[in-house]
C-alpha positions in Angstrom: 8.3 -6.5 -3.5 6.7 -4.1 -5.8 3.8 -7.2 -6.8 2.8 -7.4 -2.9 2.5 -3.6 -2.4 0.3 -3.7 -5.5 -1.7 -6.9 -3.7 -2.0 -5.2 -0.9 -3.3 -2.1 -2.4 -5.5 -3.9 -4.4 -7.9 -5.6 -1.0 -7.3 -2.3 0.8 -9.5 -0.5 -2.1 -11.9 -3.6 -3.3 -14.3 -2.0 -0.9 -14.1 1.1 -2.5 -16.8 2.2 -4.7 -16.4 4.5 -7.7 -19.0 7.2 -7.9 -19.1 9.9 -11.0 -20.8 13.0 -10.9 -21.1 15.6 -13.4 -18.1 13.4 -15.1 -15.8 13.6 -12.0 -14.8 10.6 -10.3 -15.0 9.9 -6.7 -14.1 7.3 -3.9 -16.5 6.3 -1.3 -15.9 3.6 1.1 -18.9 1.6 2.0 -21.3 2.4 4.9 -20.7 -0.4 6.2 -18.2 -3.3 6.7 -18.6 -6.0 8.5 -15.6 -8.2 10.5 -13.2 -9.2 7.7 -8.9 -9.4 7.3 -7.9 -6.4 8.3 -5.1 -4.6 6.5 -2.5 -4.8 9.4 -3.0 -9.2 9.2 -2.6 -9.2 5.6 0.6 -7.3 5.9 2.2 -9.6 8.8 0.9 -12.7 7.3 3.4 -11.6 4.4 5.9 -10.5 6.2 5.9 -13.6 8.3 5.3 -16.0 5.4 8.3 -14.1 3.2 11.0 -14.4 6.6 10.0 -17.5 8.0 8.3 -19.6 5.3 6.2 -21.1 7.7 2.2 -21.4 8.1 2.0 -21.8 11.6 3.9 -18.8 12.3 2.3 -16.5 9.5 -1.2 -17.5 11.1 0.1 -16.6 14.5 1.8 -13.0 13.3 -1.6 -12.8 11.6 -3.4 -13.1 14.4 -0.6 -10.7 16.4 -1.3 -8.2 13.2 0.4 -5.1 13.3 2.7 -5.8 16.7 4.6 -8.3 14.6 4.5 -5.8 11.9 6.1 -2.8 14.0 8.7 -6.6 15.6 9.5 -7.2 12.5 10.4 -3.7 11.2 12.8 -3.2 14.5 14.5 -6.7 14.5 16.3 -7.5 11.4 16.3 -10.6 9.8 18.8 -13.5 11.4 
């Protein structure tokens, strides 16, 4: 569980970009971003995939995004 938290965080903050200033470090998100996975797809796609082991489903849930997330969270697993 611990490796897809880490994935996760890892394409949340690729967009990122590291600034320094007078030897300080700083986070600055890009001015701008165009349409791309959002965060809430890339966590139902993973959940979907890691309950159900089906593509189909996972690509549905992704397209759903975070209402399956908040489903999933509230029905347990059969």
């Amino acid at each position: 569980m611990t490796k897809i938290i880490c994935l996760l965080l890892t394409i949340a903050f690729s967009s990122c970009v590291i600034h320094t200033y007078g030897g300080y470090g700083y986070w600055q998100p890009p001015v701008y971003v165009g349409p791309s996975i959002g965060l809430g797809t890339i966590i139902a796609v993973v959940v979907s995939w890691t309950r159900n082991k089906s593509i189909l489903l996972a690509i549905i849930h992704g397209i759903l995004g975070w209402l399956y997330v908040i489903y999933a969270i509230i029905v347990p697993k059969r």
